[in-house]
C-alpha positions as CSV (number, residue, x, y, z in Angstrom):
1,X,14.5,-8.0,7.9
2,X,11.2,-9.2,8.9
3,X,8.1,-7.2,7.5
4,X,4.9,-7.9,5.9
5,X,2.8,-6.5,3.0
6,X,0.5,-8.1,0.4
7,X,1.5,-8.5,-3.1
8,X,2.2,-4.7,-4.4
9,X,3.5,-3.9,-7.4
10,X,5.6,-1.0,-5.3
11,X,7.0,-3.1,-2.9
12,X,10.5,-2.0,-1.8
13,X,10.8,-5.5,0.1
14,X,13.8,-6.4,-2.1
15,X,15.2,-2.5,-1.2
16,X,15.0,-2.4,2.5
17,X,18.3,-3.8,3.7
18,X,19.8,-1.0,1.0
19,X,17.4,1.9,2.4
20,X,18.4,0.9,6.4
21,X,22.1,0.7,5.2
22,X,21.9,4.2,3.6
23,X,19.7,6.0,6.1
24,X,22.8,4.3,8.1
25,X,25.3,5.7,6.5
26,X,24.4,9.0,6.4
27,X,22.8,9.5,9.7
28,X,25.0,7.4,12.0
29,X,24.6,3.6,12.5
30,X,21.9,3.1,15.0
31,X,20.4,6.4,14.4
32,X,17.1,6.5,15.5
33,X,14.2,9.4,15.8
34,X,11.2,10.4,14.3
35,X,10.4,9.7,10.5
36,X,7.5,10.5,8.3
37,X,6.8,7.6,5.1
38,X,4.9,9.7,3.1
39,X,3.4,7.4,1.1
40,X,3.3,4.3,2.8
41,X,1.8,1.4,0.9
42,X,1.5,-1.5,2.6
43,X,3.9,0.0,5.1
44,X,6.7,-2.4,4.5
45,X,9.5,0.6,4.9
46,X,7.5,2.1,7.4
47,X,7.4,-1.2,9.4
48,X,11.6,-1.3,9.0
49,X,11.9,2.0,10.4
50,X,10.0,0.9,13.4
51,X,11.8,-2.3,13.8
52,X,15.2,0.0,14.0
53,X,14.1,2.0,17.1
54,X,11.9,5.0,15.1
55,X,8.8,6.5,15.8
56,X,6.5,6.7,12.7
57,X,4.4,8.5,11.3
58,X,3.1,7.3,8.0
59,X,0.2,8.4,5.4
60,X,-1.8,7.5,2.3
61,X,-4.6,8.0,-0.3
62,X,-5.7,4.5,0.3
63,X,-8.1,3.7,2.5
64,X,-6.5,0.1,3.2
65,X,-3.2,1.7,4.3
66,X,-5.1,2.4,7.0
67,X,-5.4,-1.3,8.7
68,X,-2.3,-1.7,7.4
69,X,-1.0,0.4,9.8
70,X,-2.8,-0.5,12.8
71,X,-1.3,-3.8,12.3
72,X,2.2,-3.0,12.1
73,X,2.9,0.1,13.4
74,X,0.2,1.6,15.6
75,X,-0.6,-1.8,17.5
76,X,1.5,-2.7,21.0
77,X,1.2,-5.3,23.0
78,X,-1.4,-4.2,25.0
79,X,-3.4,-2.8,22.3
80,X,-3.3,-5.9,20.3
81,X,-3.9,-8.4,23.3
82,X,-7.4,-9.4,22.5
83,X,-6.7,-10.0,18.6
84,X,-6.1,-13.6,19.2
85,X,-9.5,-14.3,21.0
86,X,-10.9,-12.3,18.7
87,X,-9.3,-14.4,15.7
88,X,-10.6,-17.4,17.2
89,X,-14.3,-16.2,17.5
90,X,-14.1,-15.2,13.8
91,X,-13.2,-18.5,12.8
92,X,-16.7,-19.9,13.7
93,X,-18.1,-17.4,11.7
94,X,-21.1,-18.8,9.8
95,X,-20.6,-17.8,5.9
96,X,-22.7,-15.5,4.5
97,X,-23.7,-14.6,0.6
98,X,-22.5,-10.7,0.8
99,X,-20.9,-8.3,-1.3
100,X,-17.5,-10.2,-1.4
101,X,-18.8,-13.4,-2.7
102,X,-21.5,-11.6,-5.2
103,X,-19.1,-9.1,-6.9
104,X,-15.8,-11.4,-7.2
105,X,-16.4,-15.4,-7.2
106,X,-17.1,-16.8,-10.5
107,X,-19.3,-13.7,-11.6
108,X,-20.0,-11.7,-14.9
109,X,-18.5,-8.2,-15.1
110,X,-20.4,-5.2,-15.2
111,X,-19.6,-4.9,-18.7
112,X,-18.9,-8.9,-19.7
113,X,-16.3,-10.7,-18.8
114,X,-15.7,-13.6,-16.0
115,X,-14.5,-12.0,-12.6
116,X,-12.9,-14.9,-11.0
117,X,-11.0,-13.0,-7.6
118,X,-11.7,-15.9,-5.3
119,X,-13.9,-19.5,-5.0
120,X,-17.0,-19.0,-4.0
121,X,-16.2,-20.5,-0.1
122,X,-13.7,-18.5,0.3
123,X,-15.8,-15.3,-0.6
124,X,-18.8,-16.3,1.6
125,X,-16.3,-17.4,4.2
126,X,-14.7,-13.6,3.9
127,X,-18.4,-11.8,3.7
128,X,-19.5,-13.4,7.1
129,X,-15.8,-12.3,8.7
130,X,-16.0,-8.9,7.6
131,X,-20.2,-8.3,8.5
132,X,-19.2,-9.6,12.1
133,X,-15.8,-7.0,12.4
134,X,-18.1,-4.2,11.0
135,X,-20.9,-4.9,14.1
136,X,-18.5,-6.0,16.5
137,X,-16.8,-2.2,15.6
138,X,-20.9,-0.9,15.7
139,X,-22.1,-2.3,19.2
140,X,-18.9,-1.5,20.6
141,X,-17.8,-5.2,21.1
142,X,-14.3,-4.0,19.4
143,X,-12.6,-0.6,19.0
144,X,-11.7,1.4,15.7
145,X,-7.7,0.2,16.3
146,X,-9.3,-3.6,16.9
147,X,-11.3,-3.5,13.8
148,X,-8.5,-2.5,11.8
149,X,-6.1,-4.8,12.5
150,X,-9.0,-7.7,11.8
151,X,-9.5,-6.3,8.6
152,X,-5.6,-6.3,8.4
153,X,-5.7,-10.1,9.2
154,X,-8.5,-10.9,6.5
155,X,-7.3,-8.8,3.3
156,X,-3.9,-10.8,4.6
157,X,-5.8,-14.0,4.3
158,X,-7.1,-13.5,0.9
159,X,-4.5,-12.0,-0.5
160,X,-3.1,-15.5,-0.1
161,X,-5.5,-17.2,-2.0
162,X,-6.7,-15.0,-4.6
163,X,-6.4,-15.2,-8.5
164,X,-4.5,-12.4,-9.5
165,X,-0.8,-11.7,-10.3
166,X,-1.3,-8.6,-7.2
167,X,-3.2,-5.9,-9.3
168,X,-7.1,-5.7,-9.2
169,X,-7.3,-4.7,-12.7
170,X,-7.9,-8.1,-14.3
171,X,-7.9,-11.4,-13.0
172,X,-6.6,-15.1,-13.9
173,X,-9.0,-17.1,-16.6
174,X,-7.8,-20.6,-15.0
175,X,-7.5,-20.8,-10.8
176,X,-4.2,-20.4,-9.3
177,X,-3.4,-23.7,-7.3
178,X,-3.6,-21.4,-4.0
179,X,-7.4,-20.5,-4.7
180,X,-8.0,-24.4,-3.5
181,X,-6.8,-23.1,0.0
182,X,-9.1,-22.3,2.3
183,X,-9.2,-19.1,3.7
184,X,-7.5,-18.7,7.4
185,X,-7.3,-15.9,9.4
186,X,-4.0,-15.6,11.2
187,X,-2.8,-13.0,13.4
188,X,0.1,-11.0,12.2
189,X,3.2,-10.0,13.6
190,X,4.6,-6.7,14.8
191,X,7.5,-4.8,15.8
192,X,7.6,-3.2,19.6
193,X,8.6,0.3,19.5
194,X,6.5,3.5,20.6
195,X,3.2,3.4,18.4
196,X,3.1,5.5,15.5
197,X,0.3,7.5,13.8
198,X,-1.6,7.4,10.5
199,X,-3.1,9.8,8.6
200,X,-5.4,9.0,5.5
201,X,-5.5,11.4,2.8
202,X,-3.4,13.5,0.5
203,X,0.1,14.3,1.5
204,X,-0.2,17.5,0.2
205,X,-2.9,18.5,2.5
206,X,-1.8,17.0,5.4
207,X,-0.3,19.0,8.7
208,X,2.3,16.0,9.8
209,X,4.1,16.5,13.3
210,X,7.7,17.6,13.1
211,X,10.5,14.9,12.7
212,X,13.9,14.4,11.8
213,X,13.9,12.3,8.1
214,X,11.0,12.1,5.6
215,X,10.5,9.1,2.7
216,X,8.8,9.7,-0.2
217,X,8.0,6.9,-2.7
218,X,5.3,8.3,-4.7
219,X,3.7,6.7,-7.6
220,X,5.7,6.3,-10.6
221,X,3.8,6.1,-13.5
222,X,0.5,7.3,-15.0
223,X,-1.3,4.4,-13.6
224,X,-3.7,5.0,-10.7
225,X,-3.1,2.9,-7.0
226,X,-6.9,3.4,-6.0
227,X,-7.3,1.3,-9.2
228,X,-4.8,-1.2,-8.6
229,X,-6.1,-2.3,-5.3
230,X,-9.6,-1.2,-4.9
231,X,-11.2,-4.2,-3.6
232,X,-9.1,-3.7,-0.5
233,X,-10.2,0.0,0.1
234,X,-13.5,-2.1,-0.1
235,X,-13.2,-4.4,2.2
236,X,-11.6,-1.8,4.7
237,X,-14.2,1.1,4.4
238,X,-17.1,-1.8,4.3
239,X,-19.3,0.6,2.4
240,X,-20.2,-2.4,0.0
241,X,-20.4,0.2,-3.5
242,X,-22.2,-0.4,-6.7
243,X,-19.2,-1.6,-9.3
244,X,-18.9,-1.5,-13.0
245,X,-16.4,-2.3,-15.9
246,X,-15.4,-6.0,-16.9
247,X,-13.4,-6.0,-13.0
248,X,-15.9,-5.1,-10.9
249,X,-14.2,-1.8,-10.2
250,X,-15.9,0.2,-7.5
251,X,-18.3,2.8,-9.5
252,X,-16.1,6.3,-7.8
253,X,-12.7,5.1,-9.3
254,X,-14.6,4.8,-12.8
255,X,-12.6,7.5,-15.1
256,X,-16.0,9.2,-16.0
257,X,-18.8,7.6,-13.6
258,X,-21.0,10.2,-12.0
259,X,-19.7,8.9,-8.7
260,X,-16.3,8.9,-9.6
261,X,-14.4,10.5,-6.8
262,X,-11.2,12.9,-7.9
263,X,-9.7,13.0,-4.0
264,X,-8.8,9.9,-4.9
265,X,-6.8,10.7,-7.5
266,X,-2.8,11.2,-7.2
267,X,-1.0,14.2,-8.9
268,X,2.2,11.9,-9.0
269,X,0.3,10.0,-12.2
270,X,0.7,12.9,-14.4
271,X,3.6,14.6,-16.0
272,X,1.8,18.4,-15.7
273,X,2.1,18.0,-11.8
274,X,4.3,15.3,-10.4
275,X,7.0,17.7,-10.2
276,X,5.2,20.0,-8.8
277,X,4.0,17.7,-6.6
278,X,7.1,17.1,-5.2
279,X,8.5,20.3,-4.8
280,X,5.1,21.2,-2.6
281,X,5.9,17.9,-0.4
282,X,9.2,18.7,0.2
283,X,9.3,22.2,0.9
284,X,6.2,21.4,3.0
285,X,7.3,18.5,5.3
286,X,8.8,19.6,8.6
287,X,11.8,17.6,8.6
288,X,15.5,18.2,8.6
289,X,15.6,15.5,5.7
290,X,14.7,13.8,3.1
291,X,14.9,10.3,1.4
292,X,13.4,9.8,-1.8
293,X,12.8,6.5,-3.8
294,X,12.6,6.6,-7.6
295,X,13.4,5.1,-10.9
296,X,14.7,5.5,-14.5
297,X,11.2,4.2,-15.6
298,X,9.1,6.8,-13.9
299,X,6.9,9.6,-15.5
300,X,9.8,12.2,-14.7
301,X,13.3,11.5,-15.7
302,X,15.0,10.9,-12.7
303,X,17.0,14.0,-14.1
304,X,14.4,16.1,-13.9
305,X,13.8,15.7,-10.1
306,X,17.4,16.1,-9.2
307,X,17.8,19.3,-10.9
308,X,14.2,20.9,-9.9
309,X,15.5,19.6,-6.3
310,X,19.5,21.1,-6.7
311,X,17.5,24.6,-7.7
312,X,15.2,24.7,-5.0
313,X,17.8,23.4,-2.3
314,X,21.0,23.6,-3.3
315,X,23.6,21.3,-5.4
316,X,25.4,20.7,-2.1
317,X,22.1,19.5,-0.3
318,X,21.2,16.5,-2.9
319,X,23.0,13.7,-3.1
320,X,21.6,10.4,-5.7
321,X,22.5,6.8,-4.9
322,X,22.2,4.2,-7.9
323,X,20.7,1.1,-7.3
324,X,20.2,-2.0,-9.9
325,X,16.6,-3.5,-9.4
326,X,14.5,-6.1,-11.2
327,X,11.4,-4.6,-12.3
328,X,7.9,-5.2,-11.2
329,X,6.3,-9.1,-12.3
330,X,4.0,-6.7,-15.0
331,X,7.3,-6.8,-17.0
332,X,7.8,-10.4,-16.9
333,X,4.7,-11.7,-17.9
334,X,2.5,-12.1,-21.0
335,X,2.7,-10.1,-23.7
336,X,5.8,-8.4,-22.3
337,X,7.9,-11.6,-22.3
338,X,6.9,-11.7,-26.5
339,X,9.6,-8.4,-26.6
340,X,12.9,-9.2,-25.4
341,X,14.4,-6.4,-26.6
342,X,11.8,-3.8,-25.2
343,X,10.8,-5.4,-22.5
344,X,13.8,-5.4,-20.2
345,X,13.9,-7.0,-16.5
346,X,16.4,-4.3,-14.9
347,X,16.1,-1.3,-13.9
348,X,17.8,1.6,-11.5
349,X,16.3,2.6,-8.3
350,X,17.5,6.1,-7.1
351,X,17.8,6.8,-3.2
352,X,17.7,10.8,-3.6
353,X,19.0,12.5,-0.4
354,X,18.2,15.8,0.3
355,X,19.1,18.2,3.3
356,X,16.7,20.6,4.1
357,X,19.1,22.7,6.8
């Protein structure tokens, strides 16, 4: 099944065939209606859903999510019919010496270090793009949903050719061989189907549009998203912010900056209100059901979920699928590959079902 997404450690690429297959199974082969992916990512399940006939509605903390989904499941034909032109002009875009180029090519960290995201070509090459999307959005040459799907295009195109392993935590001390590329916009594909609708913010808060199935796959662990991939709420929101630490982390997702900014953080990173969390979301959505993602490794036991979810809807209304899954490439690399024994490469995803009414 065809979709796209940038390296994410959250990917459910390798799960989709088994999460169509199941929503399949229980809902009628060819089901189709209208679905709500919760938290959406890089849209990838969102983007299946489509693909099968559904109208989508999908949501997220991050601000990149957003051109994320004016790619792939807002854009139509007709909406999208000057991205090509556009694509071309962009091309000719004369490099410039901006924010991207002065904060991640061969640079020091706030704090020491060698931040080493991208060549310096590349990074000029990326600044000039991104200034002209920004006052082609300004003067009115382009519209919001244009914009976004440019900025779609370019985190696309250096996502290709940066020097990480897909986290923007810490970066690679040597160049990856795919650094040496140079940077290409492309336009990227999409699935036909009635557009959908995005929201940006916290699920919790949000007042979604009634629909037949929900997916939730939240965070899993204590580690923060808005960390993980803040350059590309950078690039996306263009509000070029001071940074600091040895990455270059934008100053408001510094644990303890005076900028730092708390909407951004997810209650699904701590134990003392994940499950909470959850119970809020569910009993919250307006749907008649609801598809849950989750795994033996997260910060609740899988146990834990199931039950709180039996209580609150019944034993009858939940239903758990097992899934063997390799883990994410953090567990196969460095220091993890040292522990054989501790370190394993498998894990279980659960599909958790539950019926609302």
């Amino acid at each position: 099944m065809q979709t796209c997404g940038v390296k994410y450690i959250g990917s459910k690429l390798a799960l989709l065939e088994t999460i169509m297959a199941s929503v399949g199974a229980r809902m009628g082969e060819g089901a189709t209606g209208r679905m709500i992916d919760v938290c959406t990512g890089t849209t990838r399940v969102a983007q299946a859903f489509r693909r099968r006939g559904w109208t989508v509605q999908s949501s997220d903390l991050s601000w990149a999510t957003e051109a994320y989904a004016h790619a792939f499941l807002i854009r139509t034909t007709e909406s999208g019919a000057r991205i090509g032109g556009l694509i071309a002009e962009l091309a000719n875009v004369a490099p410039t010496l901006g924010w991207i180029t002065t904060n991640y090519c061969d640079v020091s960290g706030s704090t020491g270090g060698l931040v080493r995201m991208w060549r310096p070509e590349n990074g000029r090459k990326a600044d000039g793009i991104r200034d002209k999307i920004a006052e082609w959005e300004q003067t009115g040459h382009v519209n919001h949903h244009e914009a976004m799907i440019l900025v779609a295009c370019l985190i696309f195109a250096l996502d290709k050719v940066d020097n990480s392993v897909g986290v923007q935590q810490a970066y690679l001390k040597s160049c990856a061989a795919r650094t040496a590329e140079p940077l290409t916009l492309v336009d990227l594909p999409f699935h036909g189907g009635a557009p959908g609708r995005h929201y940006v913010g916290n699920c919790m808060e949000l007042a979604y549009e009634e629909a037949d199935l929900a997916y939730i796959d939240p965070p899993y662990s204590a580690h923060s998203y808005s960390t993980y991939y803040h350059i590309w709420d950078s690039i996306t929101r263009w509000d070029k912010p001071a940074v600091s630490l040895t990455t270059n982390r934008r100053i408001d997702r510094v644990s303890g900056a005076a900028e730092f900014d708390e909407d951004m953080v997810s209650s699904w990173n701590s134990k003392r209100t994940a499950l909470e969390s959850f119970m809020t979301v569910c009993e919250a959505l307006p749907v008649r059901q609801i598809l849950i993602s989750y795994n033996n490794e997260s910060i609740l036991s899988g146990k834990l979920v199931v039950d709180a979810l039996k209580e609150r809807f019944g034993s009858e209304a939940v239903a758990v699928e097992e899934i063997p899954y390799k883990r994410n490439i953090m567990s196969q690399i460095g220091n993890a590959t040292l522990y054989k024994d501790e370190f394993k490469t498998e894990n279980v995803e659960y599909l958790i079902w539950v019926k609302k009414f």
